[in-house]
N, C-alpha and C positions, 0 to 999 in steps of 0.2 A: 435894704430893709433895716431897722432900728427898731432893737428892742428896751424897751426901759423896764427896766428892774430894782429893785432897792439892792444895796450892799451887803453883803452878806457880816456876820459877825466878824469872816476873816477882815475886811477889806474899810468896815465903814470908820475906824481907824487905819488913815493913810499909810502907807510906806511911808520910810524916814527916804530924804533924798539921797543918792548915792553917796554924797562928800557927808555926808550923817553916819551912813551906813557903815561906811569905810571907818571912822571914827571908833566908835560904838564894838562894832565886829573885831577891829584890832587890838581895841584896848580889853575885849573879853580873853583875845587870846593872851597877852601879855598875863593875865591872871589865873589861867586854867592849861592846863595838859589833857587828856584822857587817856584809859587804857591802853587803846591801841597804840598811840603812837609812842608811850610809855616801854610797849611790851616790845614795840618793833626796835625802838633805839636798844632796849638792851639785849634784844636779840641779835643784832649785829655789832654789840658790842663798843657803842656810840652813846652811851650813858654819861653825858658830862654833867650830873647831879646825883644829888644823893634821896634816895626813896629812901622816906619816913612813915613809917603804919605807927600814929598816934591811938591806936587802942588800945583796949587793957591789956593783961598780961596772959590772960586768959583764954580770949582771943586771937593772939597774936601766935598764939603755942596751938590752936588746936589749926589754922591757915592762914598763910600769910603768902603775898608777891614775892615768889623767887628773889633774892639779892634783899629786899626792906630791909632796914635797919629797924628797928622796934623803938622808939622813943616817945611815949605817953608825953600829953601835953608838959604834964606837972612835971616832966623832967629835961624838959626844953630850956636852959638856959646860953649864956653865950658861951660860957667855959664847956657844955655841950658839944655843943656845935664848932667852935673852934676846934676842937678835939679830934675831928673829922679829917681826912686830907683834903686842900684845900678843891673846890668843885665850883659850878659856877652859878648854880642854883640847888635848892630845895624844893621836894616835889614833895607833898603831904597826903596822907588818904587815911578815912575812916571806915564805919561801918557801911555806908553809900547816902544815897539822895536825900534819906531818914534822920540823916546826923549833919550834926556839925561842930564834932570835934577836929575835921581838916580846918575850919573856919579858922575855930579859936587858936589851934597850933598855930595856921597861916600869918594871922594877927600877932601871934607872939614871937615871931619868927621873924618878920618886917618888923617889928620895931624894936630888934635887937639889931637891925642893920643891916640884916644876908635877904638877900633874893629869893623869894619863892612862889609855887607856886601848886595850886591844889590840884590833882587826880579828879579828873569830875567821874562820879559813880562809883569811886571807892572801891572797897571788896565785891563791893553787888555787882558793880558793872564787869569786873573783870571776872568773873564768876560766869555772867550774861554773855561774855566773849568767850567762854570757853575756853580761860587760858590756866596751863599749869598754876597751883599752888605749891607750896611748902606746907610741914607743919607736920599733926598728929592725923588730921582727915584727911590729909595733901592726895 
């Protein structure tokens, strides 16, 4: 028996073909990390980057990612960051899904040269996971 149906919203835009997908999916990861696998590398101690909370200072003082370094955009430059021991990427986060001051750090961070790569969900999602903070609220 054969039912005919129309497509539903999910579907009546096709899937990308697998060698699309493969494409697309890789090159998302290439430019994003998330909490979890953030919290789990430096919980075993596998942290070969350096986490930067690009918020104010304000922010950064009352909770922040165990280990973050605090560097606001505005004080991102190469002599920054060179400053740093040497790592093998940049991980960035902001306030969460609502900002996008990871963006703009991201952007100013690629094109001084270094590798990096943005935190998706920022403070929010790692908050959502349930995971320790630092700070004044910590």
């Amino acid at each position: 028996m054969q039912t005919n149906f129309e497509n539903s919203v999910v579907t009546e835009s096709p899937a990308a073909d697998s060698a699309l997908a493969i494409t697309h999916f890789s090159s998302k990861l290439a430019f994003e990390t998330d909490c979890a696998d953030v919290h789990q590398a430096m919980a075993k101690k596998q942290a070969d980057f350096h986490l930067l909370d690009v918020r104010g200072r304000l922010s950064f003082e009352r909770s922040h990612v165990p280990g973050a370094i605090h560097m606001p955009k505005d004080k991102i430059t190469e002599e920054s960051l060179s400053a740093l021991p040497k790592m093998r990427c940049f991980v960035v986060y902001c306030a969460g899904p609502h900002c996008n001051g990871a963006d703009k750090a991201a952007l100013k961070i690629a094109r001084l040269g270094f590798p990096v790569k943005i935190m998706i969900g920022g403070i929010t999602g790692w908050q959502d996971e349930k995971f320790r903070f630092e700070g004044i609220k910590a």
